[in-house]
N, C-alpha and C positions, 0 to 999 in steps of 0.2 A: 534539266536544271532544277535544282531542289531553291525552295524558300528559304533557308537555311544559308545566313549569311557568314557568324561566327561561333566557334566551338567555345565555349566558357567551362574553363576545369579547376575546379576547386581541390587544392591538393592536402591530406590531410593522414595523421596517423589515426585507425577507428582505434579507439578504444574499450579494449576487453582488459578487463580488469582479472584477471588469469587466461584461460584458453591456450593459448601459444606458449607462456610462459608462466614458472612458478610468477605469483603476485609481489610479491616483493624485490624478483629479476625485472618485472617487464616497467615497475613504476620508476623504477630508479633508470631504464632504457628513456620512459619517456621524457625524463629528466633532461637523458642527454640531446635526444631529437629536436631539443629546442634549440641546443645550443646548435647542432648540426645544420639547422635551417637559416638560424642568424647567420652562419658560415654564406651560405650559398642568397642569401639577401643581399651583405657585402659584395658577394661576388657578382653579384647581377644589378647592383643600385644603379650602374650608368650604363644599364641597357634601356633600348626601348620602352616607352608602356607596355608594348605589347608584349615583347619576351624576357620581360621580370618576372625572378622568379617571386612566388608568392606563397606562404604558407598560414592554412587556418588552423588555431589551437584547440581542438575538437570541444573539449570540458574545458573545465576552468579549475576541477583539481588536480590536475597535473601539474599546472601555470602553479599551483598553492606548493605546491611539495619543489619545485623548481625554483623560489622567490627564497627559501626557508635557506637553502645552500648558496644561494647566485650572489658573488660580489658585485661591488658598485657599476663596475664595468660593464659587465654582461648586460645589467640592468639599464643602465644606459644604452646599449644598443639596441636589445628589446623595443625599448621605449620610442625608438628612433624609427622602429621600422614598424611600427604599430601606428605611429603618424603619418607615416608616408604612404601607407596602403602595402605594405609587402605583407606584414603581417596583420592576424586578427585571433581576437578569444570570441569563442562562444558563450552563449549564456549559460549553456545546463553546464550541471555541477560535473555529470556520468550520469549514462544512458543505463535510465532507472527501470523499475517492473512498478505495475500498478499495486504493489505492497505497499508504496509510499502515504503516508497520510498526507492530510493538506499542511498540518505544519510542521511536515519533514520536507516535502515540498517549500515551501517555503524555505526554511534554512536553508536550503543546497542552493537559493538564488543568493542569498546573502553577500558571499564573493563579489558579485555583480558591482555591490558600494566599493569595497575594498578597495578592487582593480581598477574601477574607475578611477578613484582616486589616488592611486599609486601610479598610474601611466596617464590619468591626463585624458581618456579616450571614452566612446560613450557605451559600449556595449549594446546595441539594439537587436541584433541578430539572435540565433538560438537553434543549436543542431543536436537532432538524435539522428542518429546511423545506428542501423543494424535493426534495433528492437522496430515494436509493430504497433507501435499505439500508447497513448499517455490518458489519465484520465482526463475527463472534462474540464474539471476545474482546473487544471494543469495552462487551460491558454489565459481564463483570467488573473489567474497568477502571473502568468510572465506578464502581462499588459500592465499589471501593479509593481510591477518588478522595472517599468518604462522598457520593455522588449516589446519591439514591432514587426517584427517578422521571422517565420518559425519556417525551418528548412525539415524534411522528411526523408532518410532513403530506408528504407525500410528493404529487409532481409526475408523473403516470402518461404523461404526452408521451412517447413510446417508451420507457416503464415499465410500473410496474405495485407491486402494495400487497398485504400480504400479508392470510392469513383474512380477516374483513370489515369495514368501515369504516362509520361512527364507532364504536369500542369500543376498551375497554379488555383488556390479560394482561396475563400477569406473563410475562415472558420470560426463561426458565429458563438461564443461563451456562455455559459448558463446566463449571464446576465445581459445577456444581450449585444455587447461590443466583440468587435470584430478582429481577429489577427489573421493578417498575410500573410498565408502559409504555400510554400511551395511542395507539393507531395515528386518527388525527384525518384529519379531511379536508384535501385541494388547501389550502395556506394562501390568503389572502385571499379564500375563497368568503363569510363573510360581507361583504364589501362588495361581490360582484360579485351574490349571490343577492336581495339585498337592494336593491341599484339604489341606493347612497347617495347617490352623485353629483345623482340628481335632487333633494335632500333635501325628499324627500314620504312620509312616513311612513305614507300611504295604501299606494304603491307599495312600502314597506317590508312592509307586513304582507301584499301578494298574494304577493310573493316567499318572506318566508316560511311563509308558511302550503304554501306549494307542497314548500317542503321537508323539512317537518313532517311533511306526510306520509309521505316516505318512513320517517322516524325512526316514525313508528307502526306502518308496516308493516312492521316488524322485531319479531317476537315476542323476541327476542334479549337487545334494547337496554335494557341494567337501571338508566338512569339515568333521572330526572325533570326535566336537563336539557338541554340541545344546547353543544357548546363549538364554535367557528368561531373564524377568526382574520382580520382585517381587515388589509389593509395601505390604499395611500390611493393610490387608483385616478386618470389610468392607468398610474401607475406600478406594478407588480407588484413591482418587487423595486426596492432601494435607495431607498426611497421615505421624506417626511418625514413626522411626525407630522399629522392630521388634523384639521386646527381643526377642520370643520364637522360632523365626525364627533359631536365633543363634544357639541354642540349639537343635534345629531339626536336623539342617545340619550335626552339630558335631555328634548328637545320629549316621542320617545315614551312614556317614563316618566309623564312630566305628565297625558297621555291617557289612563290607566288602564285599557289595554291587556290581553289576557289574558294574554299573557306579558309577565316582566320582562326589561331587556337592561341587563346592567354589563359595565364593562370587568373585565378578570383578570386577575392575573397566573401566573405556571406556578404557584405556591406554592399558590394560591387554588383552580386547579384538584385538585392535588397532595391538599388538603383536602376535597376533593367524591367524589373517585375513591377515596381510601385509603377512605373506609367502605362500601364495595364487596368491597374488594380480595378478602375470602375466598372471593365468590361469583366471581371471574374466573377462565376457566380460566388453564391453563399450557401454553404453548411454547416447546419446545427446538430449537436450532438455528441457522444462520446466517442472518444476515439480507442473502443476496443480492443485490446490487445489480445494477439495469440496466443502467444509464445511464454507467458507465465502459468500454464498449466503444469510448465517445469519446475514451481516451487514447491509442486504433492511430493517431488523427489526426495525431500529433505522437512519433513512434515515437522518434527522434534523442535528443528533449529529453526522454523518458521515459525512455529508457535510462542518459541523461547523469545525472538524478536518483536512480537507481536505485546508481547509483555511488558518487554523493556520499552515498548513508545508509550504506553501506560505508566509505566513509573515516571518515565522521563516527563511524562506532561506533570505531574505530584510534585517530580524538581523542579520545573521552571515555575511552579504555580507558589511554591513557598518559595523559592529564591527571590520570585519579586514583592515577597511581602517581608521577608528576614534573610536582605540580600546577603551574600559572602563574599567579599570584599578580598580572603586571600587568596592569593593566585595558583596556587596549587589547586584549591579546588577549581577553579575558571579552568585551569587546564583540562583538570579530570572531566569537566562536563563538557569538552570541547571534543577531545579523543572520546568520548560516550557518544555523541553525534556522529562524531565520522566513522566509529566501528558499525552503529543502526547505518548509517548512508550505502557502507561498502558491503553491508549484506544485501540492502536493497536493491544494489546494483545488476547487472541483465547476467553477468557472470556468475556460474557457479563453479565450474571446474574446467579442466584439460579437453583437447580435442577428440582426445581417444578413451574419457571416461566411458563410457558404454561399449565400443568394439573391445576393450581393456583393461574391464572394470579392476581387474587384480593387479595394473601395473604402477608401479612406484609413483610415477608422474602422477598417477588418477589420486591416490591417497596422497601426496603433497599439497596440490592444490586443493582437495577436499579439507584439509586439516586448514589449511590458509583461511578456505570461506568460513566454512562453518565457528572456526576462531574470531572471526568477525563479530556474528553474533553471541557466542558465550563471553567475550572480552565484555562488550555494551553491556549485556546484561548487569555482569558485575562490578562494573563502573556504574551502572546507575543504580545497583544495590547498595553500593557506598555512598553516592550523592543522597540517596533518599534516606538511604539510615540518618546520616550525619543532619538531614534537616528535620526528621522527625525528635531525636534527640532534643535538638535546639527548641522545638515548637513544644517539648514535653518540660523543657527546663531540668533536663535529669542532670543529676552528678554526675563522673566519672565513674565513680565509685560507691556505693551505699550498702543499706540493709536492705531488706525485701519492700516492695512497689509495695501503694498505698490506693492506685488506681489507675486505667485504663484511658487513651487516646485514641478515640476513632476521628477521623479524618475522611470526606467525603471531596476528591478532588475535582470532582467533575462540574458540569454546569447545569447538571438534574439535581432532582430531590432521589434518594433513595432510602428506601424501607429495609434496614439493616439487621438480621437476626444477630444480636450479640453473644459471642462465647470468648472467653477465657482460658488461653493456652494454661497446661499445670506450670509451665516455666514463668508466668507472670507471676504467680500466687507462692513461688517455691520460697521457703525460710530460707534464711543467711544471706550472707554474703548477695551484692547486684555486681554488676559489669555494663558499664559502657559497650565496651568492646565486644561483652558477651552477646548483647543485643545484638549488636550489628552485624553477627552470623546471619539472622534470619534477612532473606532478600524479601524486600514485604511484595512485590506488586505479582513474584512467583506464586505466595501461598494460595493452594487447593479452597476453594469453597468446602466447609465440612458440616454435610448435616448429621452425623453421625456425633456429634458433641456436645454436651451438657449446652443447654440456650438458656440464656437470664432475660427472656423479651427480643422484642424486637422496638427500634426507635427509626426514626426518620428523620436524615439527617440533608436538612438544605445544602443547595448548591454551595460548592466553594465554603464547607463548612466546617469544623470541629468542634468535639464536644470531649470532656474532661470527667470522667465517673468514678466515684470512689466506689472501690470493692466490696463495702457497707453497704452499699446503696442497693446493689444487685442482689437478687434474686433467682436464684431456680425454675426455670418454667418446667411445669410436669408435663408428665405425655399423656393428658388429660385435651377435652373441650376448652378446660378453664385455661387462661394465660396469666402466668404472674411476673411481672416486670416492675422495675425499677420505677418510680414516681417521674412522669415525662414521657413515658412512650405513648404511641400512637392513640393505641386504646386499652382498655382494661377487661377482664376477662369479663367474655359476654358481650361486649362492645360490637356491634355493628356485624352484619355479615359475610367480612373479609374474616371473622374468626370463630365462625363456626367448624363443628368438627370435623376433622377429617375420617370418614366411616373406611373400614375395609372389612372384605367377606372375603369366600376364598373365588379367583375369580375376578376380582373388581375392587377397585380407589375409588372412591369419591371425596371433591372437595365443593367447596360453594360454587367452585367455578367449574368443574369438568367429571365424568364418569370415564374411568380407561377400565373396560374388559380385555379379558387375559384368556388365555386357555392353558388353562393349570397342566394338562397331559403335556402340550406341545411348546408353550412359549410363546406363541402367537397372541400378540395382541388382538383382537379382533372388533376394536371401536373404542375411538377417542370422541366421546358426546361433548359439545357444547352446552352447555344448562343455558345461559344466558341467552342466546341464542336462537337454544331448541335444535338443532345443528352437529350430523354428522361430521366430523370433521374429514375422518378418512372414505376414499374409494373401498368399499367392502368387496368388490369383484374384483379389484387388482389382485394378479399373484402377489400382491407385495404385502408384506404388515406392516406398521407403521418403525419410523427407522431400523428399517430390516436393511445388515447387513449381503452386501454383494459383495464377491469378485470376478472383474472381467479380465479376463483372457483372450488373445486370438485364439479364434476355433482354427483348430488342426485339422478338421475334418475339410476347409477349405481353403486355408493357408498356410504357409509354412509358420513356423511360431516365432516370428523375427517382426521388427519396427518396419523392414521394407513391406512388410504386407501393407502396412497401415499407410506408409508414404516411402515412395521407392524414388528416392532423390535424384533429378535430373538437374541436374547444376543449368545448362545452357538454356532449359525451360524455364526452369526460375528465373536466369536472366532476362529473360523475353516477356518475364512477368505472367507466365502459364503455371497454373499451380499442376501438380500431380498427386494431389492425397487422392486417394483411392477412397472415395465414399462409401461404397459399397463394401468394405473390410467386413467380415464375420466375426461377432465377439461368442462366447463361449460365458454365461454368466452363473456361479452356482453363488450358496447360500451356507446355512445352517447345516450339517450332517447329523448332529445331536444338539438336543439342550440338556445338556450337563446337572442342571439344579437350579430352581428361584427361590425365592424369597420374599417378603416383605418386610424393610425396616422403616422402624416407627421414629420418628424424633417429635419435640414436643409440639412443631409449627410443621408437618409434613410429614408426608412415606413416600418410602422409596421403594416402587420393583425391581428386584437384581435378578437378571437372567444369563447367567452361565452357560457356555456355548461348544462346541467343537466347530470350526468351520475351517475353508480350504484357504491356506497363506497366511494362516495365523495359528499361534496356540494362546490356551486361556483368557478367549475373548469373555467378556463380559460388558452387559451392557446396566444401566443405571436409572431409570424414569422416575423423577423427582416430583413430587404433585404437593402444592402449598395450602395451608389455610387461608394466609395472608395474602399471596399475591398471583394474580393467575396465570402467572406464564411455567410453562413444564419444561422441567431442565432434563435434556440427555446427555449422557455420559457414557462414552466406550471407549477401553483399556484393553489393549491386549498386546502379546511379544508378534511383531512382524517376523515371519519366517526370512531369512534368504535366500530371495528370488530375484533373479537379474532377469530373466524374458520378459519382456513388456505382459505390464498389469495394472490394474486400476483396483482401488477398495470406495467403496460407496454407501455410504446408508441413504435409502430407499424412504419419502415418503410419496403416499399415493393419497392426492387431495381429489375430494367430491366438489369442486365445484365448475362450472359453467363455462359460459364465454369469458374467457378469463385473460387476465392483463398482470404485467408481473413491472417491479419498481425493483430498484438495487441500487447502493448508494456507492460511490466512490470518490476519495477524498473531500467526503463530507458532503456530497449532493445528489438528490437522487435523479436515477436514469430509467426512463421505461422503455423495457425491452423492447426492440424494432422501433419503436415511436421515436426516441433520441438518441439513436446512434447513426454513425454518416455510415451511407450504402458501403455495401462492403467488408465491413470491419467482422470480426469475433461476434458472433449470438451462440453459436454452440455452448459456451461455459464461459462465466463471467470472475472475476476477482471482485470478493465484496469487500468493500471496508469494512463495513459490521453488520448488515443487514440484506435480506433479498425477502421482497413480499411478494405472493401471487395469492388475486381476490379477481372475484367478478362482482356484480351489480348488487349481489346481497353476502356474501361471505368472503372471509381470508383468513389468509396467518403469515404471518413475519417469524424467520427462521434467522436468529441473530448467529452467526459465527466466531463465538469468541476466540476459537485458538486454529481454524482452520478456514481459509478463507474461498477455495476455492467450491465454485457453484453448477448445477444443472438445471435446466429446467423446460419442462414438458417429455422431456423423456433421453436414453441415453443417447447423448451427441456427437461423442468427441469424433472428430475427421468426418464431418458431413460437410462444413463450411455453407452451412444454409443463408441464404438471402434474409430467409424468414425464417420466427420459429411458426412451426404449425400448432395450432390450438386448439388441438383437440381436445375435446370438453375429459373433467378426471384427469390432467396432468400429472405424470410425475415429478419432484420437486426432488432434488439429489444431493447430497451432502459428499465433499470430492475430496475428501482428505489426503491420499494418496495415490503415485504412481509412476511408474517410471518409464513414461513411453515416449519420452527422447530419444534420439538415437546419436546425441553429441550432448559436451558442456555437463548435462545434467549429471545425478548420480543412477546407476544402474539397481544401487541394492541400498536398503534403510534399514538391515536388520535390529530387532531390539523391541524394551517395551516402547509403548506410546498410548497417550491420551488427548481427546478430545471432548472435547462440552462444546452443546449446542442448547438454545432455549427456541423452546416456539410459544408463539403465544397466537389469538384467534380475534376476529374483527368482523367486525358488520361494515367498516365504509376502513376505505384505504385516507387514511388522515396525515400527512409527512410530520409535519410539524408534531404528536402522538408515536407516531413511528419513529420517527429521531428519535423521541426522547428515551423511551424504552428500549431502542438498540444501546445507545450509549448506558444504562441504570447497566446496561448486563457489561459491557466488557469493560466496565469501570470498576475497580477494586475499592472497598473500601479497607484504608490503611490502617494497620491497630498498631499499638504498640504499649509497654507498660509504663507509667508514669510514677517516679520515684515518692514524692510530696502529691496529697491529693486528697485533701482533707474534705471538700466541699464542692460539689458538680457546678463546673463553668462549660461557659461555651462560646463561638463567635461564627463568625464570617468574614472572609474576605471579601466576597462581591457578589451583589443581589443584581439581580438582572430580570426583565419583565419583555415582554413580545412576543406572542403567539409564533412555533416555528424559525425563533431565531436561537439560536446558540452560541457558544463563545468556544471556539476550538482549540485555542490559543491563549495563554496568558504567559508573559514574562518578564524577567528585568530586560529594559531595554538597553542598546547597547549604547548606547552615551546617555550622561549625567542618571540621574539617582528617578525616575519615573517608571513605570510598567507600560508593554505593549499587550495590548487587548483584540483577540482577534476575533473578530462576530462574522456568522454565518444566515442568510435567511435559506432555509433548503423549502420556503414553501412559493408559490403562482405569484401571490400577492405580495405588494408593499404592506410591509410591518412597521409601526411604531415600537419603538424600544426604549428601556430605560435602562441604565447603568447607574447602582451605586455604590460606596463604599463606605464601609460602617465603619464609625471611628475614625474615619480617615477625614481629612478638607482636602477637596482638590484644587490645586492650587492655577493649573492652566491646562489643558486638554485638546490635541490636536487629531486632527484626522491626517496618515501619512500614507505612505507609498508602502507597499511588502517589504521594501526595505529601512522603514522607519525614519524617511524624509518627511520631515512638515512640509504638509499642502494645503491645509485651511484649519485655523483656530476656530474652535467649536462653545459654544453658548455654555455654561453652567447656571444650571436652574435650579435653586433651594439644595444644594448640595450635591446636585445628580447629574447625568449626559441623556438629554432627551435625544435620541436617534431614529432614523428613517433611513430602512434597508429595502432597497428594490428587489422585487421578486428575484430569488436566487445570486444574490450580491452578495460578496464581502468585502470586510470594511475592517481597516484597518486602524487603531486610537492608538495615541500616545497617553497617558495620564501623570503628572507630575502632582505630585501631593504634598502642602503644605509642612513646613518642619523638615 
């Protein structure tokens, strides 16, 4: 006799947003799978509790594209069977990749208000199928979102699952508070453990009794029933509801069986597990994912998206200060969200992209995704022109600018080298329109260009220069700027000179030696410090170029070396990667030619390359007067190559017993310390940053266009428990690769570019660390201004608290106020202040991530005195007088 009283099967289509089918076939399928289950709701409304049928609506953008077509009717029965329990929507929007920031997270819960309020219903549940992990801040979000319990089935195919499976914790949030998560099996193992397809109920009960057992063999397992999830085989994912299915359950029911089998929905579960809940343990940490090392696949189009959430936070951040009222643009910036969502999403391409890389299917759906993110971008090259425009007060039409718009949309200060494109300065004729070619949040950093100074420009800032005012800096010690920059030539030891010999940079802050024969950097010196930065005994130089390979010498040159897929093992939740794979790792064959370029605030090392998997690599070390962090840069055309490969720049760090921090969606994580057993430590997705320091040195390696990470040495297919911490770590920059063996793409050929900045530390500080990752992947916006006779400037919002930041700012989405989003990513409770210049505020609430009032907040002499708990965020409403 098993413990195991009742089978509970939640029946559901998973959604892949390509995979099976072209993306624009399978969304308009999912369209109709709703109507399809309404069908067989009606048909089963006057059966039993127990043999109703029941269907959960996995995301809640499907339910959004299905509302936009559904006449009143449908809508009404919808609505009917969402009350009664037949139906249910989930919280997530689509089963995301940890690319997400926290407030694109955010927006994809937004829905959550909608639907509630369109059907009456409360939404607390919340399901990812398939992917392997969300980031951390991803459960206090849903908790702010009013979601209380988070469902898991996780897909272990070059993954993996964290403590053990089927069971339920609570999974403790940076901040502390708690969400009920159930970690569930492979979704659709009850149809496959089960044998539905044959519908013999005989074969039904060998299969599960087979897996029954295991559930008994778990002293652990504190329920009395099993929860599985069915999809309707053999479709695995985008699949329709399951006529026969119905009819199964009911036949087995009728038999009287020793177990019972109904369908569920999350709620139902939701109600089986909360009276458990006290006896569940607790785990803190992030919940690591695998399975997005498959974004090096498409590096170009990653990067290109990575940009556009940069511009896009510039648009909400002027939208709620010179809101846009007509609806065309509300539109535009609605489809600009949902193209960033639907690249973010866990799909990239067809099932047979890599066995097939050359078949038609593989380039349809690639051309689908990758359109996702070019669409966003230049949707939100349009929103951002169109609001810098307005913020510049330009004509349509004129003669030549009069002066310059820099724009600091972030919630740092940053130190801005200013230059002057020749098309701001060009005689005749101006253009509106003509402007608006340039996509601002795309444009390259250039130190190769005329610099008139550097200025420092406050958070949430802009400043207005007339072309008078500027100045020339030479490529001199002296600095000559514009009256108002920082400092003046000779000023202080941020601008002393930068010396070069042949052989060696120096700036206030750093000494980089070169080996002019070979290219080899051979010591990045800390001055401040006194502080080698690099391992001198590592084979590696500092961001030296790798490519890995399977070694042929001991396995064949295929993905099954790396992980030789056992479908009924993964079901059983046994991985099969092969940790022990042999990689094959070469380097440089020649250095082609260096250089050093001089600009008036920096030099640059350019070192020209021959290496393997690429042509006309070059690399770019950027070293500052002004500020001490060292920017790298590598450009080169990827060859095409389909066999699994990996490209890596290489640093090799001197220091000690050492501990490594990485932020994701806006918080940081230290490695093994705050992730749950189990999950992803080989390579991590950073938001912007990954630190590794011991007790007296570090350096933060900010990622601005390429996000994936290694760290302590190469990892990928080890699935380590731990990292090992061997003193001299390597530190790995993951840009590219293609060693999926599904979904992904097999080949990236073409040019591509990334930048990376390091910079160096005596104490690991978050709150310093924040702030300097965000200076770097924060653009600051230029643009020319038509009228500009006399230097203005402003702010939109001052903000004060050690380690707090504001990650979010927008028009909210009812009446005329802004949503304010703060962050604390440090241990301790912070005091904070908010204010707003020029503005009176008029009433100021603290709301829900969905922008419900929950408690009216104090206005003090004009300002929001605030109080963030360690690792909390907080969400304001501000409504401002007038």
């Amino acid at each position: 006799m098993t413990k195991i009283k009742e089978v509970l099967v939640l029946h559901h289509s998973h959604l892949d947003v390509g995979y099976t089918h072209a993306q624009p076939i399978l969304l308009e399928m999912q369209k109709k799978y709703i109507d399809q289950a309404i069908e067989l709701c009606e048909l089963t409304e006057g059966w039993s509790e127990q043999n109703k049928f029941r269907w959960t609506c996995e995301a809640t953008y499907p339910v959004l594209l299905w509302l936009r077509t559904a006449n009143p009717i449908q809508v009404e029965q919808f609505t009917r069977y969402l009350h009664n329990g037949q139906m249910s929507i989930s919280a997530n929007y689509l089963h995301t990749t940890p690319l997400c920031t926290a407030e694109e997270i955010t927006k994809m819960l937004y829905p959550i208000k909608q639907l509630r309020d369109e059907f009456g219903i409360e939404i607390t549940t919340a399901i990812n199928h398939d992917i392997n992990g969300q980031p951390w801040p991803y459960n206090q979000l849903l908790l702010d979102a009013g979601v209380e319990f988070y469902i898991m089935g996780i897909n272990i195919h070059f993954g993996g699952f964290p403590l053990t499976r089927p069971n339920a914790f609570q999974w403790q949030a940076p901040d502390g508070r708690k969400l009920l998560t159930f970690n569930g099996e492979h979704y659709s193992l009850f149809s496959q453990i089960c044998n539905v397809n044959a519908k013999d109920t005989n074969l039904m009960a060998e299969g599960l009794a087979q897996y029954l057992k295991k559930i008994d063999a778990d002293p652990d397992y504190p329920f009395d029933f099993v929860y599985l999830t069915a999809t309707n085989l053999p479709l695995y994912d985008n699949n329709p509801p399951d006529r026969d299915l119905v009819h199964l359950i009911k036949a087995w029911n009728e038999e009287q069986r020793e177990q019972k089998i109904s369908f569920v929905t999350p709620e139902q579960l939701y109600s089986r597990v909360k009276k458990h809940e006290k006896q569940l343990q607790v785990h803190a940490g992030d919940w690591t994912d695998y399975w997005n090392f498959g974004s090096g696949s498409s590096a170009k189009e990653g990067k290109l998206n990575r940009r556009t959430k940069q511009g896009m936070k510039a648009v909400e951040l002027l939208d709620a200060f010179h809101r846009q009222e007509d609806e065309s643009y509300m539109q535009l910036k609605k489809q600009a969200w949902e193209q960033i969502h639907l690249y973010d999403e866990h799909t990239w391409g067809v099932f047979n992209s890599i066995c097939e890389p050359d078949h038609q299917n593989t380039d349809i759906q690639w051309m689908h995704k990758a359109h996702y993110a070019y669409l966003a971008n230049s949707l939100t090259g349009y929103l951002l022109g169109t609001q810098m425009e307005i913020l510049a007060n330009n004509p349509l039409q004129s003669e030549e600018a009069e002066g310059i718009l820099l724009v600091n949309p972030s919630s740092v200060p940053i130190t801005h080298d200013i230059q002057v494109p020749s098309s701001f300065t060009a005689k005749g004729r101006h253009l509106s329109a003509d402007r608006m070619r340039q996509v601002l949040m795309n444009v390259e950093p250039n130190h190769r260009g005329v610099s008139y100074g550097t200025v420092e420009l406050a958070p949430f800032s802009w400043r207005k220069i007339p072309f008078h005012d500027l100045q020339a800096a030479e490529v001199s010690a002296d600095i000559h700027a514009y009256p108002g920059v920082i400092a003046e030539a000779g000023e202080g030891p941020w601008y002393r000179e930068v010396t070069m010999e042949e052989g060696k940079i120096e700036t206030p802050f750093h000494i980089c030696r070169f080996d002019p024969l070979t290219g080899r950097i051979t010591s990045i010196y800390d001055k401040q410090q006194e502080w080698e930065v690099l391992d001198l005994t590592s084979p590696w130089s500092f961001f030296q170029y790798v490519q890995e390979t399977v070694d042929a010498t001991y396995h064949p040159n295929n993905r099954s070396s790396i992980y030789p897929r056992d479908i009924e093992k993964g079901n059983n939740g046994i991985s099969v990667m092969n940790h022990d794979w042999k990689a094959r790792r070469q380097t440089y064959s020649k250095m082609k030619s260096w250089q050093i370029e001089r600009s008036s605030h920096s030099a640059t090392l350019i070192l020209q390359w021959e290496a393997p998997g690429v042509d006309n690599l070059e690399q770019r070390f950027t070293f500052f007067s002004y500020r001490p962090e060292i920017e790298m840069k590598a450009s080169f055309y990827k060859q095409d190559i389909t066999t699994p490969e990996g490209t890596y720049f290489a640093i090799p760090l001197n220091v000690g017993k050492w501990r490594c921090q990485y932020d994701t969606a806006g918080q940081f994580v230290e490695l093994d310390a705050e992730q749950l057993p189990g999950v992803c430590r080989d390579y991590m997705t950073v938001d912007k940053s990954v630190s590794v320091y011991d007790t007296q040195h570090g350096v933060t390696l900010v990622c601005t266009d390429a996000p994936l990470v290694q760290v302590g040495d190469f990892n990928f297919g080890k699935e380590q428990k731990s990292i090992v911490r061997n003193e001299n770590p390597l530190l790995l920059a993951w840009p590219m690769n293609n060693y999926w063996d599904t979904n992904y793409r097999a080949r990236q050929p073409g040019f591509v570019s990334f930048s990376y900045v390091l910079s160096t530390f005596s104490t690991f500080d978050p709150a310093v660390v924040m702030q300097s990752a965000i200076q770097e992947v924060s653009p600051i916006l230029t643009t020319p201004i038509i009228v500009c006779e006399e230097e203005t400037a402003g702010q939109f919002i001052k903000i004060s608290g050690n380690g707090v930041q504001i990650f979010d700012v927008k028009p909210a989405e009812e009446g005329k106020g802004i949503i304010v989003r703060l962050s604390n990513c440090t241990e301790q409770a912070v005091e904070a202040q908010l204010h707003f210049p020029n503005r009176n505020i008029e009433t100021a609430f603290r709301t829900s991530a969905l922008e419900e009032k929950q408690l009216e907040l104090l206005i003090q002499n004009g300002s929001l005195n605030l109080r963030l708990d360690a690792k909390q965020m907080l969400h304001i409403l501000v409504n401002f007088e007038g």
